[in-house]
C-alpha positions, 0 to 999 in steps of 0.5 A: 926779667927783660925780655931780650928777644920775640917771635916775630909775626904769624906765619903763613901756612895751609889749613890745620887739622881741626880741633888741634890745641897750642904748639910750645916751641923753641925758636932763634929767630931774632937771636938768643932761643926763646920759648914761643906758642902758637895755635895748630895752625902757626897762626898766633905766634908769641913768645912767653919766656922771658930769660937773659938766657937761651931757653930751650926745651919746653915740657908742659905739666900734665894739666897743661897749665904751666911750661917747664924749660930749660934757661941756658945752652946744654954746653954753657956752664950753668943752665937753669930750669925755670917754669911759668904759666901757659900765658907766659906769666909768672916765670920762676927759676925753680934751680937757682944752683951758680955754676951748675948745668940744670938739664931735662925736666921731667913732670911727675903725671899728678904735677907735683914735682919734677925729676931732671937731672944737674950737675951741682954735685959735679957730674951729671945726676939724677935729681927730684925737687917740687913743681916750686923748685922747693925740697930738692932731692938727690937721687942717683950718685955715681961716678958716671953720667946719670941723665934723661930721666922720665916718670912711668905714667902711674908715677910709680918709677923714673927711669933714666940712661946712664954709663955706668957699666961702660955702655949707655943703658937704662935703669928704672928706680923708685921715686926716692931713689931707691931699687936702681936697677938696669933694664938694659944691657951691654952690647946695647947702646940706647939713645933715645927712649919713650914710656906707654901709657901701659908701661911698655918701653921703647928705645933706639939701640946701636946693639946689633951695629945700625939703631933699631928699635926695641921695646921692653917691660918696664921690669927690663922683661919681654925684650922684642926688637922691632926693626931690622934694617941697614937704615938707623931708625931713632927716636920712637915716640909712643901714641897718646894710646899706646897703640902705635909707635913712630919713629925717624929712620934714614928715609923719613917718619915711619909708623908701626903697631906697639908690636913692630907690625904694620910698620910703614912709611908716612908719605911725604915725611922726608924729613931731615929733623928731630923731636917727635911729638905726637897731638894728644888726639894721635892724629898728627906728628910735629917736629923740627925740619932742616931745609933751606938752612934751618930748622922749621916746626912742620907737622905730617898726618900720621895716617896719609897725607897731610904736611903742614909748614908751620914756620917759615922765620929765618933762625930755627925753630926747635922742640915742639910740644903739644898742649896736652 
């Protein structure tokens, strides 16, 4: 394949936390997205994709020795998922489905297949196919938008949203498809949502008007809404140990326990961003900012004060994501 675009040089930036592995993201700045890497402290920045297409959205294995990304805009008509090594080599196209929109891959915990969700049978579904593209497998078919799926960490479930009872609510199912059932109900309205390590679920839900956050089993039992406020608080990220949550409200990151107390704002974090992702040691947050007109790659303390300006490139850098 040709490579169409690069990353540029390193970016100057203050020191990082120490110890603190590669940061995958999606970067524009020198055209069509690319997926790039870089150390912890935005210094060796480069680019491993190598798509005539956008490519957005990395999501690495569980062992952290291959990327999976999307090749193509969420808005074109045919999107790819394509996967290569954590060097950038052996880039594969794993869909290879003319016309179809290939969307939000997702790695089971033992790195053998991958759930996403595509278009190839006209609305949007929920699929399954080897980590090789290999034996794809049809797992949700309805009449209405069946997306975002996510493996429970023992690989034992995918949940996903969908609209099919007129509301987007989550669903959990078995593997191959079976035993799909809702976790949610009307009058939520779930935006985004996130799996512990103890198989506790939250999600950012429009049910009482404004987002909050809520956290449920993952049998749809033990229902607790952990925010109440006039802000819209949206995208709860769970710690690496389940611990703690964050999450974006109107006023910046805040961070809580898993049971909604000790909820605080981190200082500094007055950010106009999105994707939350957290360090595999909690210590730190990365995410995509919006200031002087595009989107940069910062990373905040979780815990006081730390804020790092990764990248500072004309064109907006998108999706971080954490080696694991």
């Amino acid at each position: 394949m040709t490579l169409v675009s690069g990353c540029g040089g390193d970016d100057p930036v203050q020191p990082p936390p120490p110890g603190l592995p590669p940061i995958a993201f999606a970067s524009k700045r020198t055209g069509l997205p690319q997926i790039c890497l870089m150390n912890a402290d935005g210094t060796g920045v480069h680019q491993i994709s190598h798509s005539v297409q956008s490519a957005r959205t990395p999501r690495w294995s569980p062992a952290g020795d291959r990327i999976a990304f999307v090749g193509g805009d969420s808005l074109e008509a045919e999107v790819q998922i394509f996967v290569c090594a954590s060097d950038g080599s052996n880039q594969v196209d794993l869909t290879k489905v003319p016309g179809a929109r290939n969307l939000d891959p997702s790695w089971s915990p033992d790195g053998s297949r991958i759930a996403f969700a595509s278009t190839r049978d006209g609305n949007l579904e929920i699929y399954m196919m080897n980590a090789d593209g290999s034996n794809p497998l049809r797992l949700t078919n309805t009449a209405e938008a069946d997306f975002m799926p996510r493996w429970s960490p023992t690989g034992d479930a995918i949940t996903f949203l969908s609209n099919r009872s007129g509301m987007y609510e989550l669903y959990s199912m078995q593997p191959d498809g079976s035993n799909q059932v809702p976790l949610t109900s009307p009058p939520h309205q779930v935006s985004q949502y996130s799996w512990s390590k103890s198989h506790i679920l939250v999600f950012s839900s429009s049910a009482q008007g404004n987002y909050d956050i809520y956290r449920i089993a993952s049998d749809g039992t033990g229902e607790a809404r952990l925010t109440s406020d006039t802000l819209n608080q949206t995208e709860p990220a769970w710690s690496p140990d389940g611990q703690r949550l964050a999450y974006f409200s109107s006023d910046g990151i805040h961070v809580m326990s898993a049971d909604g107390s000790n909820d605080h704002w981190v200082p500094d974090s007055n950010y106009l961003g999105f994707g939350l992702a957290w360090s595999p040691d909690g210590s730190t947050i990365a995410l995509a900012n919006l200031a002087n007109g595009d989107f940069d790659i910062v990373t905040t303390a979780a815990e006081g004060t730390g804020r790092q300006n990764l990248t500072h490139q004309p064109g907006d850098d998108l999706d971080p994501a954490w080696k694991p």
